[in-house]
N, C-alpha and C positions, 0 to 999 in steps of 0.2 A: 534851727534858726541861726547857724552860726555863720551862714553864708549871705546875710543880711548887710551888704556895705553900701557905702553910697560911690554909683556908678553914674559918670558923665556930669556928676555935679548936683544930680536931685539927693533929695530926701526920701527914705524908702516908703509907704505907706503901711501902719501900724500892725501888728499883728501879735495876739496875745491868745491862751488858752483863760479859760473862766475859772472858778473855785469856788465853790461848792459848801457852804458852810451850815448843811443842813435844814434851818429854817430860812435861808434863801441862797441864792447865786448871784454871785458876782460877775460881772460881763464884761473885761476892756473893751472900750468902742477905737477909740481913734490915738488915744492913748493910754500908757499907765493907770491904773486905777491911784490914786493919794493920798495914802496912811496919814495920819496927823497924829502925833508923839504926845504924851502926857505924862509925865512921869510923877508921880506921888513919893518923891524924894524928896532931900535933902541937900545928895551929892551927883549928880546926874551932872554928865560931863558938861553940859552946857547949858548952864544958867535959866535960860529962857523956857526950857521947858519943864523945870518946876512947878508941881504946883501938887502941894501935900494937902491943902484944903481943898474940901470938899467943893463949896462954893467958888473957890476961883477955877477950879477943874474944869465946873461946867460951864464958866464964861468962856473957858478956853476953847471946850468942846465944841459951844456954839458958836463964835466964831473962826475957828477951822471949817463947821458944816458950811455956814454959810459965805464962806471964802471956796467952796469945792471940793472937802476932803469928803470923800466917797466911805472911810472907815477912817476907826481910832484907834491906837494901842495905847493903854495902861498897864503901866508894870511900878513898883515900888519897891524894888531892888535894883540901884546903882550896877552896871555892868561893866562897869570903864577901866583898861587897864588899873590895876594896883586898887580897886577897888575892894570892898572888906566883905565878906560875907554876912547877911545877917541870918536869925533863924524866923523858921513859919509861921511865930507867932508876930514877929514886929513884922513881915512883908503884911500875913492879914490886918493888922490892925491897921495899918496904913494904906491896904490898897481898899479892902470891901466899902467902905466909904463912898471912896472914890467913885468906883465901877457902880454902886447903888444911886449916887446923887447923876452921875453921867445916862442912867438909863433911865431912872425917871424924869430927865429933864429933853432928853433926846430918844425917844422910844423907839426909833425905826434905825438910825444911823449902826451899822455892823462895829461890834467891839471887838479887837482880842486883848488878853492878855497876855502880857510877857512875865513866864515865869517858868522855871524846872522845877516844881514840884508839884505832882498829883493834890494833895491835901490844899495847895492855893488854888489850883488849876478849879480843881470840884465846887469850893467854894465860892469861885470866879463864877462858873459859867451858872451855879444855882443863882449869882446875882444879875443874871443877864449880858454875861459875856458870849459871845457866839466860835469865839476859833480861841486855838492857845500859840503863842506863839514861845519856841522854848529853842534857848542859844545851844541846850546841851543835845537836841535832837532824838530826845528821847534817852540818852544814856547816863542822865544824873542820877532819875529815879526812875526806875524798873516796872513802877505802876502807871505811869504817865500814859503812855499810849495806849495799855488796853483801859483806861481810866475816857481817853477821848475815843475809841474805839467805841461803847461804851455810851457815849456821850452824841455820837453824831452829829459831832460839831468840826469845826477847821482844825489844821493845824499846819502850823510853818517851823520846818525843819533846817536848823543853821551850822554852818560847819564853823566850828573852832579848832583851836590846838591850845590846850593849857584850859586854863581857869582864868575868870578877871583880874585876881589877882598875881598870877605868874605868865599870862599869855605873849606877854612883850619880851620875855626874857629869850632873846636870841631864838627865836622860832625860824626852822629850817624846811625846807623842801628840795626832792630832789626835780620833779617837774609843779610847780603847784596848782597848776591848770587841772593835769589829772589829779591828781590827789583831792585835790579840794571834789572837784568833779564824780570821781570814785565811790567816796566818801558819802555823799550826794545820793546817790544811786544805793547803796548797800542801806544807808536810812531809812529813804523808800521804800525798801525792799521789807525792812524788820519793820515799818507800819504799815504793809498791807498786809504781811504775817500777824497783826495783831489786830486786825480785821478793818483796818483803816482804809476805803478805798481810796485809788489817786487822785480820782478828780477832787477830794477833800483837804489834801496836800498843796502846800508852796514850799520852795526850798528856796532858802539863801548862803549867799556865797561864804557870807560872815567878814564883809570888809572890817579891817582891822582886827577883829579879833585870829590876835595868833599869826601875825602876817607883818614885813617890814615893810616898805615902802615900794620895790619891785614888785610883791606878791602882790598888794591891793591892785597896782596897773595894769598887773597880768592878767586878774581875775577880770577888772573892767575891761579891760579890749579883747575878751574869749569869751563874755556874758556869755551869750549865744551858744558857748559847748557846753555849758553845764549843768542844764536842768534837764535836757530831754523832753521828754513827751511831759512833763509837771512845769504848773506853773514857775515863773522865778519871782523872788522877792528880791529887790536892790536896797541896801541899807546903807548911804554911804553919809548922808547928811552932816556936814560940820565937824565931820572926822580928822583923824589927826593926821592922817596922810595930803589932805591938803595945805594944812598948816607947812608940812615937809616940802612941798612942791613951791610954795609960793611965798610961805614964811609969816602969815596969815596968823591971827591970834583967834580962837571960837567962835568968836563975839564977828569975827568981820572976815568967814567962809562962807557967803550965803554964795559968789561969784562962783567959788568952785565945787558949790553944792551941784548949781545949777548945771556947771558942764559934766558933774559924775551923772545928771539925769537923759541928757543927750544919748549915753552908754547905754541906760537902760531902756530907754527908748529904742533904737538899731536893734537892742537886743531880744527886743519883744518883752522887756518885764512885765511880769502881771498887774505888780503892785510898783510904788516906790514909795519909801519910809523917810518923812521929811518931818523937821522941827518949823519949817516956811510953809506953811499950807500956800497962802496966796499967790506968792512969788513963785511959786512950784507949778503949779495951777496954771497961772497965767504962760511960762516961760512951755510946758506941752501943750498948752493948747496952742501955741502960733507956731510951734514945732509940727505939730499935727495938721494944721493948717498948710504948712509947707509942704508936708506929705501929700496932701491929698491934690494938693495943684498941680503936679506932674506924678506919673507912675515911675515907678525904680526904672532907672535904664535910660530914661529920654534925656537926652542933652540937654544940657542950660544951654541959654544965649551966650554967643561967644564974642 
């Protein structure tokens, strides 16, 4: 997909592979399919997608669905640079909740979880989670993948360098395109060795985690090399590399949310992982609109 640019001036028309998440599939049409963020936290880098109670969860939930977001991620462990680690007993007790009052309020809408441990992962998807979605790629805990193996459900595979809490600390590459990319593919590789097939896989880039402000741009403008024949998931939303670029404080990145979705757009993302469901929503659908008005290749009016 990497040879996806825009030529003579049009916009390319959409093209994604699906994912598979056992009790159903997921299809891109026209564009990105539209994760909607939930975090059962405290300290979640941005503000707005807190929500540790149950009850405001699933207001959130249902207005993300009926704003357009196509699936949800709940996780209840903080990920954000210099963040603290907790243990498996405060992420369950903070997340099952969650994932419980979100499924019975929303029964069809696809969940995953964000988490790297098997023992949450299990207890996630027994409450009606459908895919896991884990930053460590399967390399935290050693049960995790034959656990979703196992489970026959999704799973999205994320490249880091470090940990939450040390990943910022001068993280180096010598090409980071490959590497991140490499990395990618060798994950891939250890989850269909543990009996996960690919069409059940997303892999993402891991913007910002472990990456300075060159590495995140590099990884956006080469989307397109990195996943391969597997889905890709674009996580970039209100991230701090745009704060770097534009000087932007959390609170007022939705601007350069919206142009890291263009990227995953060109790039065929499967998915993309937003705290803006509507604004997200609306800003691919007229993206997609534009696509479909001309094929790649035909001249604009000059």
């Amino acid at each position: 997909m990497g040879d996806r640019v825009f030529k003579g001036g049009s916009v390319p028309p959409f093209r994604a592979p699906g994912w598979n998440l056992g009790r159903l599939s997921l299809e891109p049409r026209d564009h990105p399919l539209v994760m909607g963020v939930i975090n059962a936290t405290p300290d979640s880098f941005h503000a707005g997608s807190r929500r540790a109670d149950p009850a405001a969860a699933v207001a959130a939930a249902r207005a993300m669905a009926a704003a357009g977001a196509e699936l949800l991620d709940l996780g209840a462990e903080s990920t954000r640079p210099g963040a603290r680690a907790i243990g498996q007993d405060e992420e369950l007790a903070r997340l099952l909740p969650v994932i419980e009052a979100v499924r019975a309020a929303l029964p069809d809408i696809p969940l995953t979880v964000d988490t790297t441990r098997a023992g949450t992962a299990r207890a996630a998807l027994a409450a009606g989670a459908d895919a896991v979605n884990d930053i460590s790629a399967g390399l935290a805990d050693p049960d995790l993948l034959p656990l979703v193996a196992g489970a026959g459900c999704g799973m999205i595979l994320m490249h880091r360098q470090g940990t939450p809490r040390t990943m910022q600390d001068a993280p180096r590459y010598g090409d980071v395109v490959a590497e991140v990319a490499g990395h990618l593919a060798e994950r891939v590789a250890a989850a269909e060795g543990a009996g996960i097939p690919r069409g059940r896989l997303l892999v993402d880039p891991g913007i910002g985690f472990g990456k300075t402000l060159d590495h995140n741009l590099a990884l956006l403008a080469r989307l397109g090399d990195l996943g391969g024949d597997v889905g890709l998931l674009l996580g970039a939303s209100r991230k701090r590399f745009i704060g770097d670029v534009t000087g932007a404080d959390t609170c007022d990145r939705l601007p350069g949310s919206l142009a890291a979705l263009a990227a995953g757009y060109l790039a065929g993302a499967a998915v993309v992982r937003v705290h803006d469901v509507a604004e997200s929503v609306q800003f691919l659908r007229v993206l997609a609109a534009v696509g479909r008005a001309g094929p790649a290749g035909t001249p604009g009016p000059r």
